[in-house]
C-alpha positions in Angstrom: 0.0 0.0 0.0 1.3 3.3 -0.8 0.9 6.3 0.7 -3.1 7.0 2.4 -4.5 10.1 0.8 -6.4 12.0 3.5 -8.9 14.8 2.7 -10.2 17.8 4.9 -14.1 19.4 4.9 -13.9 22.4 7.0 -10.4 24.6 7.3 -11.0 26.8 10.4 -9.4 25.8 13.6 -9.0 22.6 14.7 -8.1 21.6 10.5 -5.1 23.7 10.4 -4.8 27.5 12.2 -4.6 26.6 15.7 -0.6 25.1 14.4 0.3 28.8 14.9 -0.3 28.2 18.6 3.8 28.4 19.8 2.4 26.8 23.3 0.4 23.7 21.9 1.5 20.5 21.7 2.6 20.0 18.2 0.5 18.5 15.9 -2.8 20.2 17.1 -4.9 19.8 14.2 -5.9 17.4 11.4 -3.8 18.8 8.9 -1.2 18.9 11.4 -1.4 14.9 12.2 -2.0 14.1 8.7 1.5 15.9 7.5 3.4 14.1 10.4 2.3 10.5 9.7 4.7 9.0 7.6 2.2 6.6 6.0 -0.2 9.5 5.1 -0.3 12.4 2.2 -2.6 15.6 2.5 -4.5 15.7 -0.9 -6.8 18.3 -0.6 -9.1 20.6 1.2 -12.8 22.1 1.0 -14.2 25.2 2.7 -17.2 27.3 1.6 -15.3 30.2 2.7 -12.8 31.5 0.2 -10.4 33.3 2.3 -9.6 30.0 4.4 -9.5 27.9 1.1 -6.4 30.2 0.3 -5.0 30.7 3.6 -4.9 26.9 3.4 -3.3 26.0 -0.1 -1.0 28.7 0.8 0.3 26.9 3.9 -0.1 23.2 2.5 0.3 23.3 -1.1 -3.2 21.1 -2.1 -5.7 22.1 -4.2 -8.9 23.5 -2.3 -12.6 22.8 -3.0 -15.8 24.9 -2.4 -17.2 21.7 -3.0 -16.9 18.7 -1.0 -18.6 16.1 -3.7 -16.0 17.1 -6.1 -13.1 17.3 -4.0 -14.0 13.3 -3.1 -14.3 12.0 -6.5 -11.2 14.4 -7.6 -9.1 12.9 -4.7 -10.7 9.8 -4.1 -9.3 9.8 -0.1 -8.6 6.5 2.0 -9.2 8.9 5.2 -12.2 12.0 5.0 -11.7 14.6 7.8 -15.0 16.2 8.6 -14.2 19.6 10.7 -17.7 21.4 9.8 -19.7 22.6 12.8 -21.7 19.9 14.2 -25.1 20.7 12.3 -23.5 19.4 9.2 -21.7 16.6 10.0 -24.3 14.2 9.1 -24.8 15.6 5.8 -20.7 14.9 5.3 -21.3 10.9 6.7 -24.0 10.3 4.0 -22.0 12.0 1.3 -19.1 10.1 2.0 -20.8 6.8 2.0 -22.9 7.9 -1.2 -19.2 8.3 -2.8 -19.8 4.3 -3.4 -22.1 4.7 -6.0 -19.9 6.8 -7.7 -16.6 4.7 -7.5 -15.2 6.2 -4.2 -14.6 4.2 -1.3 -13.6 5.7 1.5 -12.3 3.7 4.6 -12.2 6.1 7.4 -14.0 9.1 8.4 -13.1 11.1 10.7 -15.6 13.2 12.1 -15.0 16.0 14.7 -16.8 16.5 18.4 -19.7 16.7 18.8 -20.7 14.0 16.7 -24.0 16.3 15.8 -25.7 19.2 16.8 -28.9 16.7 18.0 -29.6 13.6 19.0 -31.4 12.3 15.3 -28.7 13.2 13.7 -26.0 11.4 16.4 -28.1 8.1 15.6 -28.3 8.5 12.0 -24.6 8.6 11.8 -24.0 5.8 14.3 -26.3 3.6 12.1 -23.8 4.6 8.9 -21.0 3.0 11.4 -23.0 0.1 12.4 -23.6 -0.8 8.6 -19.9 -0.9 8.1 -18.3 2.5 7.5 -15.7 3.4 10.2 -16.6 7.0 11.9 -13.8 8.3 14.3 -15.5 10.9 16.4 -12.4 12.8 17.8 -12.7 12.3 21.4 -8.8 13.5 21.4 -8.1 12.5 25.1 -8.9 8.5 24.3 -5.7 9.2 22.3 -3.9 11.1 25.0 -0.9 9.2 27.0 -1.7 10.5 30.4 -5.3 9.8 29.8 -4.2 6.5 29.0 -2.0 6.0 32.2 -4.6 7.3 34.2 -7.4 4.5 33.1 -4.3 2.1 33.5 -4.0 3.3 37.3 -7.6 2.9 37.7 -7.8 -0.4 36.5 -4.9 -1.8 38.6 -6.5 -1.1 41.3 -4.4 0.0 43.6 -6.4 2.8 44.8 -9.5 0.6 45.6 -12.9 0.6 44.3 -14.2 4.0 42.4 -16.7 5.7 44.5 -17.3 9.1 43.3 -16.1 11.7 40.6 -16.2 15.2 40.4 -15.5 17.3 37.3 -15.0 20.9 36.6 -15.6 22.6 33.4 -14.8 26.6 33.4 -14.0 27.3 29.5 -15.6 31.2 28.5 -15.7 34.2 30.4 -19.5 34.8 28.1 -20.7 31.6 26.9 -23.8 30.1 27.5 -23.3 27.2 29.8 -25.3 25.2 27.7 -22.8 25.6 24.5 -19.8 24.9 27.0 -21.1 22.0 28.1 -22.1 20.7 24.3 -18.4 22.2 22.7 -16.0 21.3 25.5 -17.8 19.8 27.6 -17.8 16.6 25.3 -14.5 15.9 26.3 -14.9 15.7 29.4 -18.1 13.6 29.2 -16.4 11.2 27.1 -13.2 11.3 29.2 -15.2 10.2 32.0 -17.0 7.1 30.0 -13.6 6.2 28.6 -11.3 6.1 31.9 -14.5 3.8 33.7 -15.9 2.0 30.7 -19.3 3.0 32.1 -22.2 4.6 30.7 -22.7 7.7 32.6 -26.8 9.5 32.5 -28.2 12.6 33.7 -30.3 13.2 36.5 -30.7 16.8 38.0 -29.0 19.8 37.8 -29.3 22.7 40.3 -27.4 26.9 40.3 -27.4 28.7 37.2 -29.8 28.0 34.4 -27.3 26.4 32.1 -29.1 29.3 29.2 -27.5 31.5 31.1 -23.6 32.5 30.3 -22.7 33.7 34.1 -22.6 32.2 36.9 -22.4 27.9 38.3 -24.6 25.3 37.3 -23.9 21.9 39.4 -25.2 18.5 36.7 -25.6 15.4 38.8 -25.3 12.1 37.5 -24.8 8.4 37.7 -22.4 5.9 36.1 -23.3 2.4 35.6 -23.4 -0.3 32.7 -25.5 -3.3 32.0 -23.4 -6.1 33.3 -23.2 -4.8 36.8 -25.5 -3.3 39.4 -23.1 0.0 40.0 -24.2 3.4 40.2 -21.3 5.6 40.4 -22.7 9.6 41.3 -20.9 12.0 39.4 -20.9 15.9 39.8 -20.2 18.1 37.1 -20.3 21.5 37.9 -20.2 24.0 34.7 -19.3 27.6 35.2 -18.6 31.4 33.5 -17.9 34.5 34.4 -14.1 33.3 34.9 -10.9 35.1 33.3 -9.1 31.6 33.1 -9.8 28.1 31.9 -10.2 24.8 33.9 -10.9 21.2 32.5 -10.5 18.8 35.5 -11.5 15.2 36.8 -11.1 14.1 40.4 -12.4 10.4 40.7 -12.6 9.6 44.6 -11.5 5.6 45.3 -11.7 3.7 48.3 -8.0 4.2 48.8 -6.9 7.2 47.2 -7.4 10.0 44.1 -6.7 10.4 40.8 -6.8 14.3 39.1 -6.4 14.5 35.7 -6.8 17.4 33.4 -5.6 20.3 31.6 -1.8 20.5 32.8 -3.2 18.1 36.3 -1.8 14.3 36.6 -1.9 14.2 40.5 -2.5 10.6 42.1 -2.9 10.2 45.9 -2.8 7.0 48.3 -4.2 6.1 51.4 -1.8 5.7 54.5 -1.5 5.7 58.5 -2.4 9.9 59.3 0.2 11.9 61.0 -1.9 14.1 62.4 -4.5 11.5 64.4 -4.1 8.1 65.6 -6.2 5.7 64.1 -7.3 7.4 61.1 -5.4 7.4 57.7 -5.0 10.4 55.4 -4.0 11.3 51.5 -0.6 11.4 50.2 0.4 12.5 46.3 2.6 9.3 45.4 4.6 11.8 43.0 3.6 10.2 40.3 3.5 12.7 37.0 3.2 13.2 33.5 5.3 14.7 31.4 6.2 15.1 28.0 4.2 14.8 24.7 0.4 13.4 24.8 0.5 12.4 21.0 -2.7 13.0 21.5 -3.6 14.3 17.4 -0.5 11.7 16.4 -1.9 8.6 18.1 -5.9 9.7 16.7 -4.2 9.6 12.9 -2.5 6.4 14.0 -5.9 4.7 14.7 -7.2 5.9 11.3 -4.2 4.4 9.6 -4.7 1.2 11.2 -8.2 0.8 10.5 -7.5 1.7 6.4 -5.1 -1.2 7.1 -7.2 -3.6 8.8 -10.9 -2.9 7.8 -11.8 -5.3 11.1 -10.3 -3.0 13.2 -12.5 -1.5 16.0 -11.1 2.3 16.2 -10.3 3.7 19.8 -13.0 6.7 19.4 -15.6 5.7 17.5 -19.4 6.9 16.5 -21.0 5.2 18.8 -18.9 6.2 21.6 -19.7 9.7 20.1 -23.2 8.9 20.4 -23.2 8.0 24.1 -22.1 11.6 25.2 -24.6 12.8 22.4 -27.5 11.3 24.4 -26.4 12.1 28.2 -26.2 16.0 26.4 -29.5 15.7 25.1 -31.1 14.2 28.3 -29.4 17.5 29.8 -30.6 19.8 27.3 -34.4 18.1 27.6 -34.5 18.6 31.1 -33.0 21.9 31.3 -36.2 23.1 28.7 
């Protein structure tokens, strides 16, 4: 097999200008990850907006598309990036699939977080996936080392059984709390399904009407799974009005804590307190993380692999996409 050809819908951020980001973790965008995997080859991109389709073939050197029909049959891509906002990202599952008819197969799609801007739409592409086209949603932290080390901690169980998790989501001085929580907040949904393998649902929230875009809105809920009779409570709380970002998970254990999050890999056992007899207290282990995530790197990885191996179950797929799209809309339903 030669080299993949991998094509991009949608050449805003997370495609390609967020690389000019000195303090990011290099690569932090499709284009990025696609031009540092030896096995891959940027062929083209599509935008509707002419001043990023020359921005981008400036930068890369592909041709650009207004159109993503033609850029497809044009290219003919192993791997279709699909980095439109969330309302169209059906549309772009169903095109890429209707490529068949025409003589263009495409292995892998990649589509970007949220999987959809609504629940019908989130099910319409996980039945695309479930009739044999491989969707990526990218849930970026599945493909993150210290999110990785973190589940592996977890399940060693050296810190005893999970019993609670809290989660913090502070990310817009002025957004709506309700667009946090469906943009970023997506991450940290899925990070919490992915480092428990549990199903996590929504069952009250209480503070700030999550409309609102200032103030603290507290989301309580429950993870739990089929196989087992657990029901893990879980606290999000979702906040504006802040000049400074947080994205952070603290799961509680019988014997200790794990925090993980934006620039926060902090692990903490149980041992005899020095402070009373008979009682034990927390103490960090020292355990860190440090150094790159590969994060964008390992996600184009998983994409290569399944071109390779058509079997392949990928690490972040649509229906995992498709799970946070239903605890959102449970949210969203209740909040109304």
């Amino acid at each position: 097999m030669g080299k993949i050809g991998a094509a991009v819908v949608g050449l805003g951020r997370i495609t390609s200008l967020l690389e000019d980001d000195e303090l990011r973790e290099k690569p932090c965008t499709h284009t990025g990850a696609v031009t540092a995997n030896d096995d891959c080859i940027l062929v083209a991109g599509c935008d509707i907006d002419e001043e990023r389709r020359r921005l981008y073939a400036e930068r890369w050197n592909v041709p650009v598309y207004s159109d993503a029909e033609e850029m497809l049959q044009n290219h003919k891509p192993k791997i279709f990036v699909i980095a439109t906002h969330p309302d169209s990202h059906y549309h772009y599952c169903a095109l890429a699939v209707q490529m068949k008819k025409k003589g263009v197969k495409i292995p892998v799609i990649i589509c970007e977080k949220p999987l959809s801007d609504n629940l019908e739409n989130a099910y319409k592409i996980a039945d695309i996936m479930k009739e044999g086209q491989i969707i990526i949603t990218n849930h970026e932290r599945r493909y993150s080392k210290d999110y990785i080390r973190a589940k592996t901690i977890l399940r060693e169980g050296n810190l005893g059984e999970l019993i609670s998790i809290r989660a913090v989501l502070y990310f817009g001085r002025s957004r709506k709390l309700m667009d946090m929580l469906w943009d970023d907040g997506t991450h940290l949904i899925d990070a919490i399904m992915f480092l428990t393998d549990l199903t996590m649902r929504h069952k009250y929230n209480w503070g700030t009407d999550l409309n609102e875009s200032y103030g603290t809105a507290w989301l309580e809920g429950a993870l739990s799974n089929e196989k087992t009779s657990l029901d893990i409570p879980v606290l999000l709380e979702i906040g504006a009005g802040r000049d400074h970002l947080v994205f952070e998970i603290e799961f509680s254990c019988e014997k200790g804590r794990l925090r993980i999050g934006n620039g926060i890999f902090e692990v903490y056992q149980s041992f005899p307190s020095p402070y009373a007899q008979k009682f034990r207290s927390l103490k960090n282990t020292g355990e860190k993380f440090s150094g790159p995530t590969g994060y964008f790197a390992n996600m184009l990885k998983d994409a290569v692999a399944c071109v390779k191996d058509p079997r392949r179950s990928p690490v972040s797929s649509a229906i995992d996409g498709l799970r946070v799209i239903e605890y959102l809309d449970s949210v969203k339903k209740l909040q109304n």
